[in-house]
PADOPA-337977 format. One record per residue (C-alpha): residue in one letter; x, y, z. Coordinates in steps of 0.02 Angstrom, whole numbers, plus 50000, padded with zeros to 5 digits. Each point is the difference from the previous one (the first is absolute). Example, Ala and Ser with C-alpha at 12.3 -4.5 7.8 and 13.67 -1.06 7.14 Angstrom:
% residues 2
a506154977550390/s500695017249967/
END
This chain:
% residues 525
x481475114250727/x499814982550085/x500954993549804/x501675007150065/x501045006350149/x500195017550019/x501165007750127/x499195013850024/x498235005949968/x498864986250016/x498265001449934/x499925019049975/x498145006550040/x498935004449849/x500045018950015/x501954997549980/x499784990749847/x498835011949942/x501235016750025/x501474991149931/x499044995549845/x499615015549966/x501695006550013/x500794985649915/x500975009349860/x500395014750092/x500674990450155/x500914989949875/x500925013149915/x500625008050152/x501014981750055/x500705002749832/x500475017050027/x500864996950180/x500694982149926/x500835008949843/x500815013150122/x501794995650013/x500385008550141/x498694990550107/x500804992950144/x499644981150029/x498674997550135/x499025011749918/x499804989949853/x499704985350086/x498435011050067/x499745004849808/x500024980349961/x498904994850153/x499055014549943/x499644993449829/x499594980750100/x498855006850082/x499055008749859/x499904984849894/x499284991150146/x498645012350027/x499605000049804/x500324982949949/x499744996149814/x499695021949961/x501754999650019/x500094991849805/x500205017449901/x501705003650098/x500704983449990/x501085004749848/x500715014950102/x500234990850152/x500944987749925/x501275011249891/x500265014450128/x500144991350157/x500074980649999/x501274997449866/x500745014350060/x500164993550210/x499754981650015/x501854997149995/x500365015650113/x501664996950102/x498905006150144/x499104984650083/x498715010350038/x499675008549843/x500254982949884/x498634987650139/x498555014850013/x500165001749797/x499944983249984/x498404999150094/x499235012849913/x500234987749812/x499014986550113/x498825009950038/x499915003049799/x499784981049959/x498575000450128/x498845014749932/x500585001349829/x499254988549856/x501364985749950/x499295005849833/x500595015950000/x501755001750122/x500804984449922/x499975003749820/x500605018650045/x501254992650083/x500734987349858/x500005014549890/x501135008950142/x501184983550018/x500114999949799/x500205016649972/x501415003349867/x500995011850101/x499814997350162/x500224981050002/x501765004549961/x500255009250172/x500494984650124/x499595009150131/x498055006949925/x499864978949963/x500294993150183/x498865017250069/x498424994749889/x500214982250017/x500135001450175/x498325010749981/x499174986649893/x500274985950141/x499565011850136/x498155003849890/x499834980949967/x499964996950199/x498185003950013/x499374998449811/x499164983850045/x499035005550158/x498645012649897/x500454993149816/x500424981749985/x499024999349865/x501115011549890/x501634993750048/x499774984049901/x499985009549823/x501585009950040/x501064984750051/x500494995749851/x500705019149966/x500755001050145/x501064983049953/x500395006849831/x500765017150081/x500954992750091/x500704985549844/x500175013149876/x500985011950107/x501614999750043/x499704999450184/x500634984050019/x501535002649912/x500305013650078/x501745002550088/x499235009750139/x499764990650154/x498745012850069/x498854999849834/x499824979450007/x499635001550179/x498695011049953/x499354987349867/x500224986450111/x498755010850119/x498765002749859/x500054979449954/x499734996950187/x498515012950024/x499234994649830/x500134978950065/x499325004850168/x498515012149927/x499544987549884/x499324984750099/x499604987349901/x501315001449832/x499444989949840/x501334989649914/x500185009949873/x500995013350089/x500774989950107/x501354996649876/x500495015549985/x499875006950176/x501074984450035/x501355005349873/x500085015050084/x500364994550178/x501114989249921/x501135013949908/x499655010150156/x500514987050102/x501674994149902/x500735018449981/x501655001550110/x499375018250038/x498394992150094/x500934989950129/x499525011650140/x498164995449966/x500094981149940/x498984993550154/x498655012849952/x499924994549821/x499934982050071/x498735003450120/x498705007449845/x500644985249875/x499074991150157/x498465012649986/x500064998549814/x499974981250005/x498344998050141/x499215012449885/x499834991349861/x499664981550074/x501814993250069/x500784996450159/x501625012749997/x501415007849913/x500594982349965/x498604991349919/x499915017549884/x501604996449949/x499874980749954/x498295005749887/x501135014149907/x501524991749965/x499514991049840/x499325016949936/x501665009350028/x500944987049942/x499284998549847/x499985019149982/x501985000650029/x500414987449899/x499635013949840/x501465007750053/x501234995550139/x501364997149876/x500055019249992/x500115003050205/x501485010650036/x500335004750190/x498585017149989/x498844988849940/x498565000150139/x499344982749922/x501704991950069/x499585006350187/x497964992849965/x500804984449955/x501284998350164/x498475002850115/x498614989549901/x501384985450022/x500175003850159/x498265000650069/x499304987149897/x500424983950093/x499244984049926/x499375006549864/x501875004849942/x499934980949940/x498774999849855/x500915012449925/x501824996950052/x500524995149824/x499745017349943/x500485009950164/x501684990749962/x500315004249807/x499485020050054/x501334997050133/x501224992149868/x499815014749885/x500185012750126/x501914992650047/x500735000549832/x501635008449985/x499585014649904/x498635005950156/x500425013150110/x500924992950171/x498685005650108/x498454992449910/x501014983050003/x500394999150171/x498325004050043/x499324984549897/x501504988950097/x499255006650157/x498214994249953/x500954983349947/x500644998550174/x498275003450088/x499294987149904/x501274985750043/x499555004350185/x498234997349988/x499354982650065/x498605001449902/x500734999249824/x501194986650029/x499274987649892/x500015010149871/x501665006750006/x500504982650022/x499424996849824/x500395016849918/x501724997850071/x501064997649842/x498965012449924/x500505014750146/x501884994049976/x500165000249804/x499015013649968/x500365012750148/x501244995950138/x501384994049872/x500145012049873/x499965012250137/x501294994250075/x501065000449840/x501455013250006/x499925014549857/x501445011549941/x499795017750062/x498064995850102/x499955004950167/x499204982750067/x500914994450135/x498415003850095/x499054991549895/x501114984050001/x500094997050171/x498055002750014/x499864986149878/x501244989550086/x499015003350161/x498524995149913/x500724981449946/x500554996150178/x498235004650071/x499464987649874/x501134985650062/x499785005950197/x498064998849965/x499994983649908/x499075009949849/x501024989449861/x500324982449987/x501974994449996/x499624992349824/x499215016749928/x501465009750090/x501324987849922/x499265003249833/x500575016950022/x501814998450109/x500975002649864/x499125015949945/x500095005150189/x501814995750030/x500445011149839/x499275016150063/x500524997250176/x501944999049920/x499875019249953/x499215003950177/x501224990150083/x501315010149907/x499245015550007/x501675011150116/x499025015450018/x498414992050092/x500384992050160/x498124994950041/x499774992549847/x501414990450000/x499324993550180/x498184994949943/x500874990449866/x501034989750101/x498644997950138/x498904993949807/x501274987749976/x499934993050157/x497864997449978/x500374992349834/x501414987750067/x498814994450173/x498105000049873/x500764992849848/x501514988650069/x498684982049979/x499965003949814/x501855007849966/x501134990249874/x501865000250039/x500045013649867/x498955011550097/x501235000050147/x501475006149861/x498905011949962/x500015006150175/x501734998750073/x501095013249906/x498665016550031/x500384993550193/x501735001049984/x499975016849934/x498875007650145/x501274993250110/x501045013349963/x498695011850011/x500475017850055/x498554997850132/x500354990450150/x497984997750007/x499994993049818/x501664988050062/x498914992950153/x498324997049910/x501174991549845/x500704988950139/x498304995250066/x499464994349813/x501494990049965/x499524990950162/x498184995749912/x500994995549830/x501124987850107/x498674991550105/x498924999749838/x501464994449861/x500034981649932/x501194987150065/x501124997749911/x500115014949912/x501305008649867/x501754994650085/x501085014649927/x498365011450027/x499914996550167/x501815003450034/x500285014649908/x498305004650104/x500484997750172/x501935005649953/x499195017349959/x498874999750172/x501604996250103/x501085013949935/x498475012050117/x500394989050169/x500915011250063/x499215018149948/x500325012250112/x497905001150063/x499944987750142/x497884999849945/x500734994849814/x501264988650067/x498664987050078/x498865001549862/x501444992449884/x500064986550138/x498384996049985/x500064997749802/x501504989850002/x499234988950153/x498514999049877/x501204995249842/x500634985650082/x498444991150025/x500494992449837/x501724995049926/x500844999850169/x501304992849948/x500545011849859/x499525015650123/x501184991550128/x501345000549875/x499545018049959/x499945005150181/x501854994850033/x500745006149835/x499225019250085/x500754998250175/x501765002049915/x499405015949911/x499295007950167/x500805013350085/x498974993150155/x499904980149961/x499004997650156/x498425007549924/x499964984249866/x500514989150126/x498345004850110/x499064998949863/x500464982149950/x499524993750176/x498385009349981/x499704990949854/x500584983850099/x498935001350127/x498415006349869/x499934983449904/x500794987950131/
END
């Protein structure tokens, strides 16, 4: 008994292995008898259960021809009691199973229990005999290590070919995710060949939304999983497997919808795969590019914009996204952000819009590649700008604007700043004093960035439409006007000059014009 730690009962004498022996069966069937009583109240079936412990100690592997009964009447039946008590002691007994009973014999009774046509059905049947199955596999390896080799490749295949990983019950993937953990830890040493698939299931384990509560577990055996067969952690496991699970999704990730458990795989194999995202960033993007079309479900598109976003924030792809930049603008951020008749994507456009000014703030695109694609840009950011019934959206586009105007302004054309100009003007009527003030703060960068000389009529009608908000009723919206007209006239000064006084005789308060013409005096003195 120096293999395991009992709590009670150490090293019972030889005489008291002898009696118990003897009286195996019949001791047996009376546990059953008091455990099947319903009316039993509960400390006495925790006796029953340490009861039952303390017999298997005393007969060890004699215990085999009752293992069936054991399992079906009383494990199955208590491990997930609600009473603590009840659910740890059972528990303890199925150990004590995978210590003394042949891996030859328990685990393929067991499969047949797990794939049983009827009872798999029952949710609640699943998570009690899986939890059974992880508890047995805690000590399979002290007395048969031997054995446990030929049934890992069964054990894998239950748990593929079922639908416990699909399943929508949080408690019966916890249970799997116990079975995958005890079968990684019992194992040792694990031989490439399953380490593909044990991986795949940590992985889908790991990625399901219902598995949060347990995520630094499943990291923590990705780690085990990844010493045992050669590596240095979770990470390195994941830079070896990415190739293969790219290559597997690319068979079908044009057909991901947002149930599709390959789409939550992907999000965390992107995410934990560091450098070794860059060999294979080509295709990560065009399964990314797919997965934001129009006709996909919201939900499985803003995911992918998310996974867009966490990759523009990572140092070490840089370079690469530096020279996949066009490619992550034409093909996803873009057409995202294009508006469609009757699609609920405002979410969805302002992610993408998000996206492009995390590009510029990070330097991942280079003004030329970015000019390439202004036009494009400017086009889609007209129906945000426009957009009445989304005041956020309408906000990152301005703030957009602004990043294009300050990143792109050495390679503009004259053209560019027409462009520009009118979508200004409009969000300076804006129905949100927020959208007015950030407006006012971009048509400061268009002034201090626009040609001289520029457009003469443009520029009047231009700053003729900015003075008309001098003097708005918001004192905060009032100075940010100030500070886009003292910006106009840093060129043209004479012709704003002339604009200036034609406005203080259309001013019920004239002073305000006059302050601001000796502000702009005394700025370019």
């Amino acid at each position: 008994m120096s293999l395991i730690r009992t709590d009670f009962l150490d090293n019972p004498g030889e005489g008291t292995r002898y009696i118990v022996c003897k009286y195996t069966t019949e001791l047996v069937d009376s546990i059953f008898k008091d455990l099947n009583e319903f009316a039993l109240k509960t400390h006495l079936k925790e006796k029953s259960l340490c009861q039952l412990y303390s017999l298997i100690v005393c007969v060890e592997g004699a215990i085999k021809p009752h293992t069936e009964k054991i399992l079906k009447n009383i494990i199955y039946k208590l491990i997930l009691d609600e009473e603590q008590e009840i659910s740890r002691r059972t528990y303890k007994v199925a150990e004590l199973l995978g210590l003394y009973v042949d891996t030859d014999f328990i685990l393929p009774m067991m499969i047949a229990h797990l794939t049983d046509t009827e009872s798999k059905s029952v949710p609640r049947f699943v998570s009690s005999c899986l939890t059974a199955f992880s508890a047995v596999m805690t000590n399979t390896t002290v007395r048969f290590a031997s054995q446990m080799e030929g049934f890992m490749e069964n054990i894998i295949k239950l748990v593929v070919s079922s639908d416990f990983l699909n399943s929508e019950n949080q408690d019966v993937l916890e249970r799997t995710f116990r079975v995958t953990a005890n079968l990684i830890h019992a194992a040792g040493h694990i031989n490439k060949a399953h380490q593909h698939a044990l991986f795949k299931i940590l992985l889908q384990l790991g990625s399901s939304p219902q598995m949060a509560a347990l995520k630094s577990q499943v990291d923590q055996t990705m780690d085990v999983l990844a010493r045992s067969v050669g590596l240095g952690d979770g990470s390195d496991l994941f830079s070896v497997e990415l190739t293969y699970l790219i290559d597997e999704m690319k068979e079908n990730y044009e057909k991901w919808n947002k149930h599709s458990s390959e789409r939550f795989i992907f999000d965390l194999l992107v995410r934990r795969s560091q450098n070794a995202l860059i060999e294979r960033f080509e295709d990560i993007l065009f399964i990314i590019a797919a997965n934001v079309e129009p006709e996909k479900e919201v939900e499985l598109r803003m995911d992918m914009l998310a996974l867009i976003e966490f990759l523009l924030g990572q140092e070490i792809l840089a370079e690469t996204i530096f020279f996949y930049a066009e490619i992550i603008l034409k093909m996803i951020l873009i057409p995202s952000t294009v508006w469609k008749v009757g699609s609920p994507n405002v979410k969805i456009r302002k992610a993408s819009v998000i996206c492009m000014i995390r590009m510029i703030d990070n330097k991942l695109v280079s003004p030329e590649k970015l000019n390439n694609s202004f036009k494009a840009i400017l086009g889609v950011l007209k129906n945000c700008i426009d957009d009445d019934w989304a005041n956020d959206l309408r906000f990152t586009s301005v703030i957009m604007i602004r990043k294009l105007i300050q990143y792109l302004s050495p390679v503009f054309t004259d053209e560019d700043y027409k462009e520009i100009y009118p979508e200004l003007l409009k969000r300076l009527d804006d129905s949100q004093d927020g959208i007015r003030i950030a407006t006012a703060e971009t048509f400061q960068v268009f002034f201090r960035a626009l040609p001289d000389p520029w457009s003469s009529s443009l520029y009047e009608y231009t700053v003729k439409n900015i003075f008309i908000h001098l003097d708005d009723s918001n004192p905060e919206i009032q100075k940010a006007i100030r500070e886009v007209l003292v910006a106009a006239a840093r060129i043209q000064r004479d012709k704003f000059y002339e604009i200036a006084e034609e406005q203080v005789h259309k001013f019920q308060h004239p002073s305000q014009v006059k302050a601001l013409i000796e502000q702009v005096q005394a700025t370019y003195k």
